[in-house]
TORGUVO-769488 format. One record per residue (C-alpha): x, y, z; residue number from 1; residue in three letters. Coordinates in Angstrom, 3 decimals. Layout:
! residues N
X,Y,Z,NUM,ALA
...
//
This chain:
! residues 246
11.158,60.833,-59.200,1,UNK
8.774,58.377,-59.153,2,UNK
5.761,61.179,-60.689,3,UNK
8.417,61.570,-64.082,4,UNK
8.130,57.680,-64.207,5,UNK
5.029,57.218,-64.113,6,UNK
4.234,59.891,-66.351,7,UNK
6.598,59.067,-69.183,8,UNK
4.855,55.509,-69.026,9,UNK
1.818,56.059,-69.734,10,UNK
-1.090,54.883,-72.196,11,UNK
-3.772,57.022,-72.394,12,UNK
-6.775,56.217,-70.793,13,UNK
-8.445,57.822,-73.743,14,UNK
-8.236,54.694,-75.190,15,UNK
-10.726,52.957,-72.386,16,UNK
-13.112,55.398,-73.282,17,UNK
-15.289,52.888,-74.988,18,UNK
-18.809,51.948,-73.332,19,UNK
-21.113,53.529,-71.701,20,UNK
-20.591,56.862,-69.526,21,UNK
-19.384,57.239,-66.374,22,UNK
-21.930,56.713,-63.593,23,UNK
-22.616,59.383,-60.584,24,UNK
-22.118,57.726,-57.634,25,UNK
-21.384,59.416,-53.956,26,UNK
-18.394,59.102,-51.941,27,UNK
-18.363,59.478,-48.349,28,UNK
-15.731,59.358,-45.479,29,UNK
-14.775,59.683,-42.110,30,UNK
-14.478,63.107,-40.428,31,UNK
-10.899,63.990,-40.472,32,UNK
-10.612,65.090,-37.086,33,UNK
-8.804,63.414,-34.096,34,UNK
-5.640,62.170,-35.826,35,UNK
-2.728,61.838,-34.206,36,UNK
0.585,61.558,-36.355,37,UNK
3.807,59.900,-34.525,38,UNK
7.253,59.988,-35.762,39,UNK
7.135,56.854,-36.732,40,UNK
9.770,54.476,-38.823,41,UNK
8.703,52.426,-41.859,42,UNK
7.451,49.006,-40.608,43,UNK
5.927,45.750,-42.318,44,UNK
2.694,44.486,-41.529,45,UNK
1.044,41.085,-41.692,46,UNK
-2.969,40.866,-43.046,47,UNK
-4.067,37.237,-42.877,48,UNK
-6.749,36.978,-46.184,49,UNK
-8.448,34.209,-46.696,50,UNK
-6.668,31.538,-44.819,51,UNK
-3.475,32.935,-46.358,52,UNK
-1.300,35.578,-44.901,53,UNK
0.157,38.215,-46.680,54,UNK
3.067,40.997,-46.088,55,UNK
3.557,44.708,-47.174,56,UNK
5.614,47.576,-46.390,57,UNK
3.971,50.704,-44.534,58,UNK
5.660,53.939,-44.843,59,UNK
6.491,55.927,-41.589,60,UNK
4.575,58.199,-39.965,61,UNK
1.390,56.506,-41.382,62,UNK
-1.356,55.288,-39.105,63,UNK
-4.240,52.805,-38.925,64,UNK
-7.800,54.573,-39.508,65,UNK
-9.479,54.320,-36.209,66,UNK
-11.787,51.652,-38.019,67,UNK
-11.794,49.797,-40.984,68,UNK
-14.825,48.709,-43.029,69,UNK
-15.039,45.387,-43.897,70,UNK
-14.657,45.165,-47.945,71,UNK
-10.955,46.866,-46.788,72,UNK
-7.956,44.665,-46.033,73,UNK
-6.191,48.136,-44.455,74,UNK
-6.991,51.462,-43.932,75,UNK
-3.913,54.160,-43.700,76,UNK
-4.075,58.053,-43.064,77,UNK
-1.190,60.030,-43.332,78,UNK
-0.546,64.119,-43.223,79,UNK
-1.916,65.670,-46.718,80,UNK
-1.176,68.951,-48.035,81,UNK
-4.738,70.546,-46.979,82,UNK
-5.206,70.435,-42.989,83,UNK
-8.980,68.767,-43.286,84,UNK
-8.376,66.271,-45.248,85,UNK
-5.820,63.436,-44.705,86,UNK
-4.211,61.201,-47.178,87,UNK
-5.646,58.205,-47.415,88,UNK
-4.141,54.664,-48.449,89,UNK
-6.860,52.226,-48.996,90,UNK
-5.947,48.150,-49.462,91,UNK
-7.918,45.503,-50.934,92,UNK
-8.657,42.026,-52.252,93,UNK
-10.534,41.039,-55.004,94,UNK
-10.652,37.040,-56.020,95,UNK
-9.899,36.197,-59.545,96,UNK
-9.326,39.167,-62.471,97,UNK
-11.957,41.637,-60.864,98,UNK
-13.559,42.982,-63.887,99,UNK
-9.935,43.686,-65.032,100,UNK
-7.931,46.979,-65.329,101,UNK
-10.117,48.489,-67.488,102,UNK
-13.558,48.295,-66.045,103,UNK
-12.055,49.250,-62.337,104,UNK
-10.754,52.229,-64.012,105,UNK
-13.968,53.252,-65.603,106,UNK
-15.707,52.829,-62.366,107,UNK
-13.595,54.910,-60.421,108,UNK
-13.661,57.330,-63.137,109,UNK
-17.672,57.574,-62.256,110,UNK
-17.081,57.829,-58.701,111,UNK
-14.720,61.103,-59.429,112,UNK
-16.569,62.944,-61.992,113,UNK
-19.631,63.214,-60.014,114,UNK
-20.308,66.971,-60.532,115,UNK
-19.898,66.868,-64.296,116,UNK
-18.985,63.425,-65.849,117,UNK
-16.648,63.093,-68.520,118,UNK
-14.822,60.643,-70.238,119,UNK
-10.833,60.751,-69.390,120,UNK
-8.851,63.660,-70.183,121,UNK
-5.510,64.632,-70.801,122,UNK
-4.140,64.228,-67.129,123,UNK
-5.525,60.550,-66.400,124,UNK
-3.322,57.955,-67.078,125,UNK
-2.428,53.978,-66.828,126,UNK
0.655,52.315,-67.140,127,UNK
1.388,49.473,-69.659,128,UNK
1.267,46.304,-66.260,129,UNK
4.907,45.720,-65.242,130,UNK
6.263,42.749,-63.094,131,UNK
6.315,43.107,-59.106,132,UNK
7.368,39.835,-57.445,133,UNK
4.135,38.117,-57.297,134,UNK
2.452,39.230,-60.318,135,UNK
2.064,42.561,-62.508,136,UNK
1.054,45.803,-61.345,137,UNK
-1.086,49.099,-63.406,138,UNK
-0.166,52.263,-61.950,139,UNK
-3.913,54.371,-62.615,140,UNK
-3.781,58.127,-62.040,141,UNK
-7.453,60.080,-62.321,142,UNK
-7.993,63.429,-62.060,143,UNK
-11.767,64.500,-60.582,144,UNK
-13.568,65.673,-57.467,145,UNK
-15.748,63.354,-55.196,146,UNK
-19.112,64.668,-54.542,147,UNK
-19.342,67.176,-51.118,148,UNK
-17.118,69.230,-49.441,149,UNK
-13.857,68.587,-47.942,150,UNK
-14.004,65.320,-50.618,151,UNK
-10.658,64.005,-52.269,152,UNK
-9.703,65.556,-55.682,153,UNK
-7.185,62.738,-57.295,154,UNK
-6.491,59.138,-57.037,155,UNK
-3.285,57.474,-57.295,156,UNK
-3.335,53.640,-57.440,157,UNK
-2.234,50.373,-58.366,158,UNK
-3.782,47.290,-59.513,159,UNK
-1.832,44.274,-58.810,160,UNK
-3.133,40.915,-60.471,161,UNK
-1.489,37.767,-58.888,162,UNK
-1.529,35.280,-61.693,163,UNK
-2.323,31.445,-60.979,164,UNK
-0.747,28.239,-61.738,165,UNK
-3.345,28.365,-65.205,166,UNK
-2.259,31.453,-66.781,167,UNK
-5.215,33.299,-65.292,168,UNK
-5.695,35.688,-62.617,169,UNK
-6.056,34.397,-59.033,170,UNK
-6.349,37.354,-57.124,171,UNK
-6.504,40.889,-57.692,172,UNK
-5.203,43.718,-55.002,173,UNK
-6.328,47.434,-54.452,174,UNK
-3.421,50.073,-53.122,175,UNK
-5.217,53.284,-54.081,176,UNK
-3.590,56.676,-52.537,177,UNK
-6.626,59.354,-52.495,178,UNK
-6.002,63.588,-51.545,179,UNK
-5.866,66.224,-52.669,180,UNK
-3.631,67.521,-55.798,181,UNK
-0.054,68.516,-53.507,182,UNK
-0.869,65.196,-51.753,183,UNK
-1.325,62.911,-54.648,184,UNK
1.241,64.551,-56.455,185,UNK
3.799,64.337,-54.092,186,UNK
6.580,62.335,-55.144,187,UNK
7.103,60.939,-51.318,188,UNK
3.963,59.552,-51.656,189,UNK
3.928,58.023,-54.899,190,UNK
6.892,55.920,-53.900,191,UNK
5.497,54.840,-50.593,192,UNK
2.762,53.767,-52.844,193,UNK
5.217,51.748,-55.029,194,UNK
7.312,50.047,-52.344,195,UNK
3.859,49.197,-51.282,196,UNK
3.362,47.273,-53.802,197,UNK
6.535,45.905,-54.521,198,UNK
7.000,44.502,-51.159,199,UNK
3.701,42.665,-50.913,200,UNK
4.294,39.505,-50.476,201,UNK
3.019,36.076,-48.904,202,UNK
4.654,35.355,-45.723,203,UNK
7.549,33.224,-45.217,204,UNK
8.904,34.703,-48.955,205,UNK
12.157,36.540,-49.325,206,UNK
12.196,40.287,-48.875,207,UNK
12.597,42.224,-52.089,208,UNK
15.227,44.756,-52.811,209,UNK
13.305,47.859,-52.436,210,UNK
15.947,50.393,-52.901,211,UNK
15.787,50.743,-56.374,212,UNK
12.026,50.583,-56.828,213,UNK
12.209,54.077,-59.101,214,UNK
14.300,52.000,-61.694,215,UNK
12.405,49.061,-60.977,216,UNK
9.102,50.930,-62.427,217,UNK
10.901,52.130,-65.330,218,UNK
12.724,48.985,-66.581,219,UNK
9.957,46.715,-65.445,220,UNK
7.046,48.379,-67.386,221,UNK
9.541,48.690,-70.780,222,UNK
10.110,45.165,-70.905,223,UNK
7.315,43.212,-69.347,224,UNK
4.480,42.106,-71.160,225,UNK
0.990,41.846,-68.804,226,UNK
-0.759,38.736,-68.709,227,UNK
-3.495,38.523,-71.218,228,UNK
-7.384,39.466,-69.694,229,UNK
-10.666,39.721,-70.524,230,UNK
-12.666,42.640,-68.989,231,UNK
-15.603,41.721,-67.734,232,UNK
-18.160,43.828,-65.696,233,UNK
-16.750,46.131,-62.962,234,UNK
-16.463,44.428,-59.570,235,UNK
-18.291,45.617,-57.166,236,UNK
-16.388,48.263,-55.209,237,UNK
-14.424,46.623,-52.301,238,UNK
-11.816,49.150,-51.105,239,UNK
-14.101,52.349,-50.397,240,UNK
-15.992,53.053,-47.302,241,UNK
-19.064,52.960,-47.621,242,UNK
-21.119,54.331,-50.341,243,UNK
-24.931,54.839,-51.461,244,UNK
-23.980,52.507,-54.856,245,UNK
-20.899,50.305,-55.361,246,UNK
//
């Protein structure tokens, strides 16, 4: 299952834990009220960014949020485990290296442990990057609670850097999975977050093989060393709606 992979690869995000602390910020979203969730089958969707377009894979049954801010590329909901609150699948771009890894995964940190802030703990986690077709992906799972009721608990995401023709980092994308525990931890979800990432793609490129993607995580992150980064200071936050501080 894709949860065992990701959990046996891990480095501990203890070892980001350098800085300052965590800050409180709020995190706010849309009513979840109204949805409406088809039998759908898994389909592949076309974002143009930039002047380029790009392709992913969407998982079935998952629908468009009625609207989607503009710092998002996409905006999925999908059944959770708790009635009121939704899964959520959030996509965006970020030009260049974004802060890097490290400093997106301090921010979020802030944004979860908003009732008692904390450094990382024993359940958050980051993978060593490992190769997806068009770059190298960080699988980041945090552990938290957003501020206000009815507010996602967990975050499950990756961080895909799409190196350039220089060695450095031309763009950097956001697929970050947000719920509650049974919904995060759900290993049907965690894939669909996966084959997310490992079909994205510009257009016009081949289709990957994406029935072996649990394999492809675990052999992948063994032997593939990331692309070396400098973390700078944490982009501004471009794949949440919309918040009182980035």
């Amino acid at each position: 299952m894709i949860k065992r992979f990701i959990t046996i690869l891990i480095a501990p995000l203890l070892l980001l834990g350098c800085g300052e602390e965590p800050t409180i910020q709020r995190y706010e979203v849309t009513q979840p009220v109204g949805y409406d969730w088809p039998e759908t089958d898994k389909r592949e969707v076309e974002h143009e960014v930039d002047g380029m377009t790009w392709v992913w894979e969407v998982p079935a049954g998952w629908v468009d949020a009625p609207e989607v801010p503009d710092q998002l590329v996409a905006d999925y909901r999908f059944p959770g485990n708790t009635e009121s609150l939704p899964g959520r699948l959030t996509v965006s771009k970020i030009d260049g290296d974004a802060g890097g890894v490290n400093a997106n995964v301090m921010r979020w940190l802030g944004q979860l442990y908003v009732t008692q802030p904390r450094r990382p703990g024993p359940e958050d986690s980051v993978t060593e990057p490992m190769r997806v077709p068009f770059g190298f992906a960080t699988f980041v799972e945090l552990h938290g609670q957003y501020q206000g009721e009815h507010m996602p608990t967990h975050l499950f995401a990756a961080i895909v850097q799409i190196p350039d023709d220089s060695d450095g980092i031309y763009q950097t994308w956001f697929f970050k999975l947000a719920g509650d525990q049974a919904t995060v931890d759900a290993d049907a979800n965690r894939l669909a977050v996966a084959q997310m990432v490992f079909s994205l793609r510009p257009q016009g490129s081949p289709k990957p093989d994406l029935s072996s993607i649990e394999e492809k995580v675990a052999d992948e992150s063994e032997a593939t060393q990331a692309p070396e980064q400098q973390d700078g200071p944490a982009a501004q936050d471009q794949d949440e709606e919309p918040t009182d501080t980035p």
